[in-house]
C-alpha positions as CSV (number, residue, x, y, z in Angstrom):
1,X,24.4,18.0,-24.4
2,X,22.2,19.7,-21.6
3,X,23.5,19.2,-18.6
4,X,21.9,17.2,-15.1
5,X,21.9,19.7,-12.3
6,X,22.1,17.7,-9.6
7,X,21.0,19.4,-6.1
8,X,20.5,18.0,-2.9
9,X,18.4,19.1,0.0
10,X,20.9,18.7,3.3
11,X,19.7,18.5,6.8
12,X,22.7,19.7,7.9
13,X,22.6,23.4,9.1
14,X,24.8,24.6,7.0
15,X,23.1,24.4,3.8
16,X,19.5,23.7,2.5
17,X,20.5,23.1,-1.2
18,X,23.6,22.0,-2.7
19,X,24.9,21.8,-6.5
20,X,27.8,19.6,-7.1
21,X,30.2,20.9,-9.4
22,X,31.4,17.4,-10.9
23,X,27.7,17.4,-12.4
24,X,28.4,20.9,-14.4
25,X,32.1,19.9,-15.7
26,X,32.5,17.6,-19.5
27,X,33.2,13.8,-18.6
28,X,33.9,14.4,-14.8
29,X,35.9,11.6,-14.5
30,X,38.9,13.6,-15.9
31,X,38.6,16.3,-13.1
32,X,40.9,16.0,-10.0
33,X,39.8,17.5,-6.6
34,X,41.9,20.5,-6.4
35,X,40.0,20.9,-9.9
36,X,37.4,21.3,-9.2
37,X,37.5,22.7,-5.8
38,X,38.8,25.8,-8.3
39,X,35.6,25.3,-10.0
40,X,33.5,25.7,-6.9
41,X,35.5,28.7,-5.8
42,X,35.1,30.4,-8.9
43,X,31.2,29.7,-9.8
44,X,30.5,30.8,-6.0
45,X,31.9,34.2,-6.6
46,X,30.3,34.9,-10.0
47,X,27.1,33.7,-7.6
48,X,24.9,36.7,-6.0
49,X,22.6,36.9,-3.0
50,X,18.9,37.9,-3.7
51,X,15.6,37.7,-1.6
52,X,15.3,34.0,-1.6
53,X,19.4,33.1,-1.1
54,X,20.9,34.4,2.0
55,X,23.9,32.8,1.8
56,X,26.5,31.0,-0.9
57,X,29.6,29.0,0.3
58,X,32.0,26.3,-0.9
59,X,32.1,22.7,0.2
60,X,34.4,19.5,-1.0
61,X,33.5,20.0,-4.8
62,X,30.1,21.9,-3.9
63,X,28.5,25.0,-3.8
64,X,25.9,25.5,-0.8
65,X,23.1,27.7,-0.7
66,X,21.1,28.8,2.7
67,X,17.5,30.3,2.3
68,X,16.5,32.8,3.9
69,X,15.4,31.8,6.8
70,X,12.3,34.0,7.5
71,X,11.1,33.1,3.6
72,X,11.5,29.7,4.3
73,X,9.4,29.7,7.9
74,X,6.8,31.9,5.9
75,X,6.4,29.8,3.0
76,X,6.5,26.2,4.4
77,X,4.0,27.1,7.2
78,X,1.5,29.0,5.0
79,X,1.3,26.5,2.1
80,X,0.9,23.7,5.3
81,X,-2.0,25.5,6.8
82,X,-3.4,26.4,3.1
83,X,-3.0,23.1,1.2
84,X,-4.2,21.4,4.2
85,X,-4.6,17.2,2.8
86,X,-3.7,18.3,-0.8
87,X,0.0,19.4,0.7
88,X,2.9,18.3,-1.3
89,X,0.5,16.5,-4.0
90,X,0.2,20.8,-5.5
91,X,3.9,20.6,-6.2
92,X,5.0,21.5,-9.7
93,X,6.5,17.8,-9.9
94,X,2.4,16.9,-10.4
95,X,1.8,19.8,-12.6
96,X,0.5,19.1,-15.8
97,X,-0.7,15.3,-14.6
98,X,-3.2,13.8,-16.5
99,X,-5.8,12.4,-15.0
100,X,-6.0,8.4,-15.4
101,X,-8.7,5.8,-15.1
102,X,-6.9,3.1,-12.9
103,X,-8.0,-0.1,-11.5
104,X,-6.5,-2.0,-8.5
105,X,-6.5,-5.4,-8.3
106,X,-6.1,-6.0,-4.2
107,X,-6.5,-8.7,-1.4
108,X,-8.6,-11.5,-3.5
109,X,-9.2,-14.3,-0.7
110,X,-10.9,-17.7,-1.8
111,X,-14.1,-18.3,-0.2
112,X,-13.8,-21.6,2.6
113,X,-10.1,-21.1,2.3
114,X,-7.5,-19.7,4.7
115,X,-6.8,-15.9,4.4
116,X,-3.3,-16.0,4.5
117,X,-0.5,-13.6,5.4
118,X,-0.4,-12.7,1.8
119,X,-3.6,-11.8,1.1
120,X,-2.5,-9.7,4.3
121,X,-0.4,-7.9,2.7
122,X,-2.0,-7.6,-0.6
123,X,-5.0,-5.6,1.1
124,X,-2.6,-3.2,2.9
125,X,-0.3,-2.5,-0.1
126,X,-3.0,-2.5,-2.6
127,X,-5.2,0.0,-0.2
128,X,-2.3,2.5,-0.2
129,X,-1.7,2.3,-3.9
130,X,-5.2,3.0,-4.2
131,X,-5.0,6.0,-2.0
132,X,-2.1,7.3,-3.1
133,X,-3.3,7.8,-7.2
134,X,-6.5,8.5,-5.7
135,X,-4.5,11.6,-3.7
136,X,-2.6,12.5,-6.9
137,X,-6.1,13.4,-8.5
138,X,-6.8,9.8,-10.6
139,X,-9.8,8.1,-10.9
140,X,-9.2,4.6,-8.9
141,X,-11.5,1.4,-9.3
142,X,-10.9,-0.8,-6.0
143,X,-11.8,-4.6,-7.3
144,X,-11.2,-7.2,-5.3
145,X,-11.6,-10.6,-7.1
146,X,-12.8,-13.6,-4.8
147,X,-11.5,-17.1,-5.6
148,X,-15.5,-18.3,-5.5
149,X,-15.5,-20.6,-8.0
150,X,-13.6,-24.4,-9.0
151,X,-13.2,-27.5,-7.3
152,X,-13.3,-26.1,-4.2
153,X,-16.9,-25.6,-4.6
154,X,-17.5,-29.1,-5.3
155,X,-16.2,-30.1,-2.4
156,X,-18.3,-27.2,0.0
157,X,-21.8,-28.3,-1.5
158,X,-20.9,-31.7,-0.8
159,X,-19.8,-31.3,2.4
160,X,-22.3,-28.8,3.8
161,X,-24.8,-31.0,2.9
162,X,-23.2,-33.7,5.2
163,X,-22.0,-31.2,7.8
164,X,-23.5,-27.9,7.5
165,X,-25.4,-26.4,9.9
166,X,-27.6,-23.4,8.8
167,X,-27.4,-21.2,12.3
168,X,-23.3,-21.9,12.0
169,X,-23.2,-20.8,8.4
170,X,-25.6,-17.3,9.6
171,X,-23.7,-16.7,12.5
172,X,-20.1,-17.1,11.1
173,X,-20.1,-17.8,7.6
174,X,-15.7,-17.4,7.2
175,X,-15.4,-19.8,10.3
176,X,-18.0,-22.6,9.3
177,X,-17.1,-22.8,5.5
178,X,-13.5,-22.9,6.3
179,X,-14.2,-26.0,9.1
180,X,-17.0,-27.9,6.8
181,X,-14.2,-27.5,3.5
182,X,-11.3,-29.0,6.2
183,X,-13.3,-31.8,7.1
184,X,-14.7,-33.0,3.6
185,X,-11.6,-32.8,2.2
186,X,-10.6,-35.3,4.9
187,X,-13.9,-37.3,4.4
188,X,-13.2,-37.4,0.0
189,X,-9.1,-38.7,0.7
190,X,-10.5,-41.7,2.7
191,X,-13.7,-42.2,0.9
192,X,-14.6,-42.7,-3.4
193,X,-17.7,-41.6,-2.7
194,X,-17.4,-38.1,-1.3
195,X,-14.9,-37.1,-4.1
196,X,-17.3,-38.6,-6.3
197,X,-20.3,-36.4,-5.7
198,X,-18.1,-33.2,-5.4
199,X,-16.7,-33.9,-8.8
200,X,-20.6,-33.8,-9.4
201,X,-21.7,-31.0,-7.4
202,X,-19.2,-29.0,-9.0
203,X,-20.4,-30.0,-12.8
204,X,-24.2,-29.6,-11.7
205,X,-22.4,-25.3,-10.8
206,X,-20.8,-25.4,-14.3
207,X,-23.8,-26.3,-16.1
208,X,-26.1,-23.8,-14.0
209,X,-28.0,-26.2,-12.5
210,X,-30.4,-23.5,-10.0
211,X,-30.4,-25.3,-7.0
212,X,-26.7,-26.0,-6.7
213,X,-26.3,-22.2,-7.8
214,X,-28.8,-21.2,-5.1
215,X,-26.6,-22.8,-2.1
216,X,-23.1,-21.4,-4.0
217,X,-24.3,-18.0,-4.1
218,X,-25.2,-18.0,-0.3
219,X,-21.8,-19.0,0.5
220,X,-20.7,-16.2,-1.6
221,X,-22.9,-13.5,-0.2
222,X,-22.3,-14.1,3.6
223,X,-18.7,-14.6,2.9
224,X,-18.8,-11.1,1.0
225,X,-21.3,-9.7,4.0
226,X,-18.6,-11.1,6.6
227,X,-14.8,-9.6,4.3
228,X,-16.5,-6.1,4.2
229,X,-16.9,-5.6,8.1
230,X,-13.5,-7.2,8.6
231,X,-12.3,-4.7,5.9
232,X,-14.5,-2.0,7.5
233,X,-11.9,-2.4,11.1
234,X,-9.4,-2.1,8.8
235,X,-10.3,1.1,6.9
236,X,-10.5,-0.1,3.5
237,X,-13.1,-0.8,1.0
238,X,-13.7,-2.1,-2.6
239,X,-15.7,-0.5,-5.6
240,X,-16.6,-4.3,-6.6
241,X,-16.6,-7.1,-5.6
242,X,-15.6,-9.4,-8.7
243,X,-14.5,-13.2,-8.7
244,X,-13.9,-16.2,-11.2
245,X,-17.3,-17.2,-11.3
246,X,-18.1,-13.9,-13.3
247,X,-16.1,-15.9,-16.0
248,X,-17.3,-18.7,-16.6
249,X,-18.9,-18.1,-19.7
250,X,-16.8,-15.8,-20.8
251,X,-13.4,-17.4,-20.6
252,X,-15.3,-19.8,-23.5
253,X,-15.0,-17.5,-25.6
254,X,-11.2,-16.4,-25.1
255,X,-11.0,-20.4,-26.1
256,X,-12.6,-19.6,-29.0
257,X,-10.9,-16.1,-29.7
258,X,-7.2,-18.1,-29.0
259,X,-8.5,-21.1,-31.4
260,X,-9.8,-18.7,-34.4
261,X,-6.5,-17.2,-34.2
262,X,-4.3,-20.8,-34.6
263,X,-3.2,-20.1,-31.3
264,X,-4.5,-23.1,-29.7
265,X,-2.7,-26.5,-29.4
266,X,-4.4,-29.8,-28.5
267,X,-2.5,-32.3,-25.8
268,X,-2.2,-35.7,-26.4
269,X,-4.2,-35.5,-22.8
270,X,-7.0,-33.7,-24.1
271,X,-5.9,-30.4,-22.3
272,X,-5.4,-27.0,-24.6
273,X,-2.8,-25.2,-24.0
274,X,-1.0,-21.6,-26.1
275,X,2.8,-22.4,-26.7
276,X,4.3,-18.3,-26.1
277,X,7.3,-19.0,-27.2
278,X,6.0,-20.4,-30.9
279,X,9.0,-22.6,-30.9
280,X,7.7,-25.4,-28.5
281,X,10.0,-23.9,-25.7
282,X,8.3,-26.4,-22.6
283,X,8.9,-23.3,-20.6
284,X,6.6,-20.9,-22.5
285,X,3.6,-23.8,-22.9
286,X,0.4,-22.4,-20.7
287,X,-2.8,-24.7,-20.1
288,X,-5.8,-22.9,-20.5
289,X,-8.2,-25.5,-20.6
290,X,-8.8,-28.7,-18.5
291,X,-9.5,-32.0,-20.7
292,X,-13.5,-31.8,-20.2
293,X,-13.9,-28.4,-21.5
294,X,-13.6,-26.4,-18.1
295,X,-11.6,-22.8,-18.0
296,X,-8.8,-22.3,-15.5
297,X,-7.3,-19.9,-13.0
298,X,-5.4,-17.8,-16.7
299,X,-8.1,-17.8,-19.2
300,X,-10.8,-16.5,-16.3
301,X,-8.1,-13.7,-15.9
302,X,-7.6,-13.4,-19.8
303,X,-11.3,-13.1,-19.3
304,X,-11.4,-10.4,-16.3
305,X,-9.4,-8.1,-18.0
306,X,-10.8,-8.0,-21.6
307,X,-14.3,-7.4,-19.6
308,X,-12.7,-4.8,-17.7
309,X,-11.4,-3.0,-20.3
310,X,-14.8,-2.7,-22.2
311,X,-16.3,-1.8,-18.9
312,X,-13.9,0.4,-17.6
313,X,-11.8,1.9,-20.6
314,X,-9.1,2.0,-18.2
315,X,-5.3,3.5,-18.7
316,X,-4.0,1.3,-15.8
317,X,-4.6,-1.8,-14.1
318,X,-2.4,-2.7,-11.2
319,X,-2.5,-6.3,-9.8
320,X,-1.4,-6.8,-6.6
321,X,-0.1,-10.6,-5.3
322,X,2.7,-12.5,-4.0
323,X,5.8,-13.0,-6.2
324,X,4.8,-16.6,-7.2
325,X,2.6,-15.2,-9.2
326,X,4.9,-13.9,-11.2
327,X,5.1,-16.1,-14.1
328,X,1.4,-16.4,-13.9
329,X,0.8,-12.6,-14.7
330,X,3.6,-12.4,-17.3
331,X,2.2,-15.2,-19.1
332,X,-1.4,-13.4,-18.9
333,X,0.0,-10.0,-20.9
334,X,1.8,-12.4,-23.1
335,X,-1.0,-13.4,-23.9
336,X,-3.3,-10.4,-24.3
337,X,-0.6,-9.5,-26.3
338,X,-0.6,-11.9,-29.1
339,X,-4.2,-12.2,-29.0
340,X,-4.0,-8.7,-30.8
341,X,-5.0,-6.7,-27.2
342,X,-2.2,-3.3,-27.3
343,X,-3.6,-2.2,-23.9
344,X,-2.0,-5.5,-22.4
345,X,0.8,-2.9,-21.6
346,X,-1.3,-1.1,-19.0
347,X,-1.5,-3.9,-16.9
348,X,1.4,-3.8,-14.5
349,X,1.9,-6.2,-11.7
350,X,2.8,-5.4,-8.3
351,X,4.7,-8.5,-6.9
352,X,5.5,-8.8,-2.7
353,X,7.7,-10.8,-0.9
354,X,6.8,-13.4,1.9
355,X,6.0,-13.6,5.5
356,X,7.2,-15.7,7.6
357,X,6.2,-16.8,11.2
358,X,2.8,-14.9,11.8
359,X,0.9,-16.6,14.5
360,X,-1.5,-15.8,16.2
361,X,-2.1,-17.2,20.1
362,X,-4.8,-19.8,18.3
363,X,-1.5,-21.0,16.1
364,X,-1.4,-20.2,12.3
365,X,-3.4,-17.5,10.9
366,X,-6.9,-18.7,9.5
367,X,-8.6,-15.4,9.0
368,X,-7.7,-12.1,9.1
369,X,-10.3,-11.4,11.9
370,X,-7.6,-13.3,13.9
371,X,-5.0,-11.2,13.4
372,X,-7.1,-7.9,14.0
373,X,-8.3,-9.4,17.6
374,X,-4.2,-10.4,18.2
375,X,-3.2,-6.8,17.7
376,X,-6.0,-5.4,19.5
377,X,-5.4,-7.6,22.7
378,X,-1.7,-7.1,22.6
379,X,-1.7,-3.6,21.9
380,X,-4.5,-3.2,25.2
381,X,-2.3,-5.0,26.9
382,X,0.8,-2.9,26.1
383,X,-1.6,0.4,27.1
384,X,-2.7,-1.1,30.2
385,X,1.2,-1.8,31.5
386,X,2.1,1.7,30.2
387,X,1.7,4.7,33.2
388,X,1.3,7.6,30.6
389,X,-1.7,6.1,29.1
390,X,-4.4,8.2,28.7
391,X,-8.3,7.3,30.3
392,X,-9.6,6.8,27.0
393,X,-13.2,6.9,25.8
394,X,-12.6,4.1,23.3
395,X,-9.6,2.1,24.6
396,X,-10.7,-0.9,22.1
397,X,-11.1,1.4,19.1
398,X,-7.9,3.2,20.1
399,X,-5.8,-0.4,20.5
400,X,-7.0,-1.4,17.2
401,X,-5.9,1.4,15.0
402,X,-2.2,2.3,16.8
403,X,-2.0,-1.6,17.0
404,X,-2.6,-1.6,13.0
405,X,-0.4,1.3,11.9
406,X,2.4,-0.8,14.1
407,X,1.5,-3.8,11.8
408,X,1.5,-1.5,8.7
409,X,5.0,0.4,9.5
410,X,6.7,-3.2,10.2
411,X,5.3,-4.2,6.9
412,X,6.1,-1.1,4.6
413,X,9.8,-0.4,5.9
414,X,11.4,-2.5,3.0
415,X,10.9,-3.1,-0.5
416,X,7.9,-4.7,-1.2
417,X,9.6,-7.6,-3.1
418,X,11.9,-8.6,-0.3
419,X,10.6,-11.7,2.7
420,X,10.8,-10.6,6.1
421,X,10.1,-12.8,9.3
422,X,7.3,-11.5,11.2
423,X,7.4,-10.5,15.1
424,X,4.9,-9.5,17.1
425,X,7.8,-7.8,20.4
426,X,9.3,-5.9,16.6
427,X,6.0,-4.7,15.3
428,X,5.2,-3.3,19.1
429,X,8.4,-1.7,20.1
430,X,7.3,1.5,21.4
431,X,10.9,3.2,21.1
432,X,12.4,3.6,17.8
433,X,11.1,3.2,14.0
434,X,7.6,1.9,14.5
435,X,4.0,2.7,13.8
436,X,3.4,2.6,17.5
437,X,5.9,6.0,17.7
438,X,4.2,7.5,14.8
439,X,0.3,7.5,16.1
440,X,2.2,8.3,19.9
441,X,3.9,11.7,18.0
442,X,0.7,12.4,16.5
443,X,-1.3,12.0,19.9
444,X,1.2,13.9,21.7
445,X,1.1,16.9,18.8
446,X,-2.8,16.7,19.1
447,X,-2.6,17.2,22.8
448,X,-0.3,20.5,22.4
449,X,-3.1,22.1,20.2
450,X,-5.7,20.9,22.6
451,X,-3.7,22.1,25.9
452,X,-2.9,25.9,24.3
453,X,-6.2,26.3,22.5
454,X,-5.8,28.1,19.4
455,X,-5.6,31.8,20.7
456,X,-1.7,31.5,20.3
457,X,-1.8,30.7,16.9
458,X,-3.4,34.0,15.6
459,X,-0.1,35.9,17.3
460,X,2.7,34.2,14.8
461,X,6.4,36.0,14.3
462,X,8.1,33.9,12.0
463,X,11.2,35.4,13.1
464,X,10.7,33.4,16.1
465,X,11.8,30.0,14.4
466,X,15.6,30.3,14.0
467,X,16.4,27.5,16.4
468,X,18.5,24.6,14.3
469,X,15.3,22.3,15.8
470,X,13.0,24.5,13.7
471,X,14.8,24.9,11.1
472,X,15.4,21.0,10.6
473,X,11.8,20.6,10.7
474,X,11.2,23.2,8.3
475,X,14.1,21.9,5.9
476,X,12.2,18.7,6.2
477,X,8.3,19.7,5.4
478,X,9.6,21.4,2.7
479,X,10.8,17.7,0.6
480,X,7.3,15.9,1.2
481,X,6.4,17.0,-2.4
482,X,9.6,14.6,-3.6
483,X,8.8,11.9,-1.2
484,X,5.4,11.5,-2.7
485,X,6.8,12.0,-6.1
486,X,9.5,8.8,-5.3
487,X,6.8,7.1,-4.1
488,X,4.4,7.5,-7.0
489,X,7.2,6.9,-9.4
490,X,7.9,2.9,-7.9
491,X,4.7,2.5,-5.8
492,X,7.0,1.9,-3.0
493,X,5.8,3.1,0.5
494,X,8.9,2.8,2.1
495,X,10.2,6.2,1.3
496,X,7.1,7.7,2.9
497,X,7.2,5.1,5.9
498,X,11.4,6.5,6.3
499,X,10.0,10.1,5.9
500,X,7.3,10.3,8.9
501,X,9.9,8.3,11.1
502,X,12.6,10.7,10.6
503,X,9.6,13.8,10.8
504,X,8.6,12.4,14.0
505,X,12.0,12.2,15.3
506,X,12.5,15.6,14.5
507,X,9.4,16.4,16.4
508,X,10.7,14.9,19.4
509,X,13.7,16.8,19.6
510,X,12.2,19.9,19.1
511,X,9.2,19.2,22.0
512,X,12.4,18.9,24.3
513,X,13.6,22.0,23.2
514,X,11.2,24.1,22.0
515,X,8.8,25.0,25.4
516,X,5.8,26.6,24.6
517,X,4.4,26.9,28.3
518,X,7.2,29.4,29.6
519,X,7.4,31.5,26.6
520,X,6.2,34.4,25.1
521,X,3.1,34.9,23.3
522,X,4.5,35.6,19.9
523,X,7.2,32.5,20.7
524,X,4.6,30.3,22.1
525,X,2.2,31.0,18.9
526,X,5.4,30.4,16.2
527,X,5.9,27.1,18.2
528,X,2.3,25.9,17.8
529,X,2.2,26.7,14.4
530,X,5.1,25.2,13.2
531,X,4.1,21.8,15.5
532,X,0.8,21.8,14.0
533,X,2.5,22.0,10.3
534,X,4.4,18.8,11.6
535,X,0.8,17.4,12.9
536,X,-1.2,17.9,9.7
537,X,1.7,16.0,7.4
538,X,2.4,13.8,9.5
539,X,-1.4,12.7,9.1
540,X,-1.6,12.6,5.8
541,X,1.2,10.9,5.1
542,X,-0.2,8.4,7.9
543,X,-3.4,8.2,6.2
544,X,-2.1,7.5,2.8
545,X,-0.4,4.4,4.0
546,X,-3.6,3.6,5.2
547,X,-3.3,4.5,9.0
548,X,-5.6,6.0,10.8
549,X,-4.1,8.7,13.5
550,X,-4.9,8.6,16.9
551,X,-5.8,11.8,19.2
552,X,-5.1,10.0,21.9
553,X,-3.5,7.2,23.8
């Protein structure tokens, strides 16, 4: 048996690494403390000193190792300054990564319908999955699939035919659709009629009838032309732009490809449906066809991924929605699977927890443009009462992205999968852990470079970085590699998120501490460097979260 060497990084002073002992010794569980204490005493000694270790001591059951200190400065700062964006993803815990075709499934809103606080966060979470495979060298395909086709659609040719107003639908396609879709669905409860002629509107789209298809793919283009400039504010964009209708046709034949294959079973309601369990378990029944003929929500993602695998070829796909969905994407590999499809184990699906209590000042959240416009106007007005803000060139600009990373940090803290109740006074505290504090650290780093110009940093004595403030920031730059490496191991972004809090805390003390103005040239430059180390990680780890820093505010 080879044994697990575990060593930890410590912030403490008195050690960078650490090697517990009970991980070396047989079946530890027999060893007492004074044990192994012996143990520690006795490996220490048989230990030696060299150019890298300064130091070796005993702890509780450990042996402690110190760097040497002027190695340590040397080596952190250089690789900073030389890996510039690519630091920490060069690590040898990447080496030997092969590069992967991945797809990310992200944000999906229906067209006419709300865009809720989950599709929220499935743009945000998906955007930094995204980046972050994109960092560690893969090949990333950014879809986002529209909910642009179904009943829905009935109901929006009907009713903009009795409501719609051309201008409206220019002007503000999101708004108009969503009002016209809120009042015919009022109209079709009270009246035969209306439901009547959606039912046919939406069979005249099924069978391709041009004009109805003309006035559907309107709504779909504006509604597209409209997400990507709301997407634009918030940094992120999509390689395509897919959605149900694509698979229309083609979820006809999964129908056929599950009936060849004896896998479809007839209801006594005319509906078809794949039993996954093969032993009638009522649990494990999926419908994947309506009585008259028509596909549904599954077999058009059956469909979307069998398409996206010819097109595509890909090693990953990633879907990213709420938890509900759950079921709905277990039962979809379930399915690949017995329909003979291997790869259905490259699909992997990123589940997220629920939101409560967003509101905006105009009540619940409708679009996301509301929610953009309520952070920018709170986070103006949270510059405005502040005395140390800065005369900015771009105040609305500025608002918008410090006002987002505070949205972003709130949102990535915890895991993913668990609900958290949303509060605008939480998400724009401007002390403690918050993405306000982050963009202000960065700001405030930025300024230091601009103040003392960069004819310090040529004169740099990496002796002069022995304060315990230094070193604790050093001790710190040096783990980014394995924070990225957690985080690409459980897509998680809270150990990044808990990372840059703790950096930027670190930063703080030492910009106390740590004067640059009163001291010596050679001190001064050391200083700059080593804040400017802090700087350029601290935006990359902001960027891959999807933040965009701030110079100022």
């Amino acid at each position: 048996m080879g044994h697990v060497i575990i060593i930890t990084r410590k912030l403490r002073e008195v050690a960078d690494f650490q090697l517990s002992v009970d991980s070396l010794l047989e079946n530890s569980s027999d060893h007492s403390k004074p044990d192994v204490q012996v143990q520690a005493m006795r490996l220490a000694e048989k230990l030696k000193c060299d150019t890298v270790v300064s130091e070796i001591s005993t702890g509780q059951g450990t042996v402690n190792f110190k760097i040497n200190r002027e190695l340590l400065t040397k080596t952190v700062l250089q690789q900073v300054m030389e890996d510039g964006s690519k630091y920490g993803l060069k690590s040898e815990l990447f080496s030997g990564l092969p590069q992967k075709k991945i797809i990310v499934e992200f944000s999906s809103p229906n067209v006419a319908k709300k865009f809720h606080v989950g599709h929220l966060r499935s743009t945000i979470i998906g955007n930094f999955i995204a980046n972050l495979k994109e960092a560690l060298g893969h090949q990333v395909t950014r879809i986002n699939y529209l909910g642009d086709w179904g009943m829905q659609f009935g109901l929006l040719g009907t009713g903009f035919q009795l409501f719609g107003y051309e201008e409206k639908l220019q002007s503000n396609p999101l708004q108009h659709l969503f009002e016209v879709y809120v009042q015919v669905n009022k109209e079709a409860a009270d009246d035969k009629n209306v439901a009547k002629s959606a039912h046919e509107f939406f069979q005249r789209l099924e069978l391709g009838d041009t004009q109805a298809l003309a006035l559907w793919q309107k709504f779909r283009d504006l509604s597209i032309e409209e997400y990507t400039r709301i997407y634009k504010r918030l940094g992120i964009h999509f390689d395509e732009y897919s959605g149900e209708s694509f698979y229309r046709e083609k979820s006809q034949e999964v129908l056929k490809l599950l009936d060849s294959k004896g896998l479809l079973q007839k209801t006594v309601k005319g509906t078809a449906v794949v039993d996954l369990s093969g032993n009638g378990d009522l649990s494990s029944i999926c419908t994947v066809m309506r009585s008259d003929g028509t596909s549904l929500y599954t077999t058009r993602d059956l469909a979307a991924a069998i398409d996206r695998m010819d097109k595509y070829n890909f090693d990953k796909m990633i879907y990213v929605t709420d938890k509900g969905q759950k079921k709905h994407f277990q039962q979809v590999f379930q399915m690949l699977q017995i329909m003979g499809y291997d790869w259905a184990e490259r699909c992997q699906h990123v589940p997220f927890g629920v939101v409560q209590g967003m509101k905006t000042r105009r009540g619940d959240v409708t679009f996301l443009e509301d929610v953009l416009n309520e952070i920018r106007l709170r986070m103006l007005q949270n510059m405005a009462s502040v005395k140390t803000t800065k005369e900015l060139e771009n105040p609305q600009e500025t608002a918008e992205r410090v006002g987002l990373a505070a949205l972003i940090i709130q949102d990535f803290r915890g895991l993913l999968l668990s609900d958290y109740q949303f509060s605008w006074d939480r998400v724009f505290q401007s002390r403690g852990d918050t993405g306000v504090f982050l963009q202000y650290t960065h700001a405030r780093l930025h300024s230091l470079e601009e103040t003392f110009g960069c004819g310090y940093l040529n004169d740099f004595n990496t002796a002069c970085l022995q304060e315990p403030q230094s070193v604790s920031i050093l001790q710190h730059l040096l783990r980014f590699d394995e924070v990225l490496y957690r985080s690409s191991q459980d897509l998680q972004p809270r150990h990044i998120v808990s990372y840059l809090l703790t950096l930027s805390h670190l930063a703080a003390v030492a910009h106390k501490t740590l004067h640059i103005k009163s001291s010596p040239p050679e001190v001064a430059g050391a200083r700059l460097h080593l804040f400017k180390a802090v700087r350029c990680v601290l935006a990359n780890g902001m960027k891959l979260l999807g933040i965009t820093p701030v110079c100022k505010m």
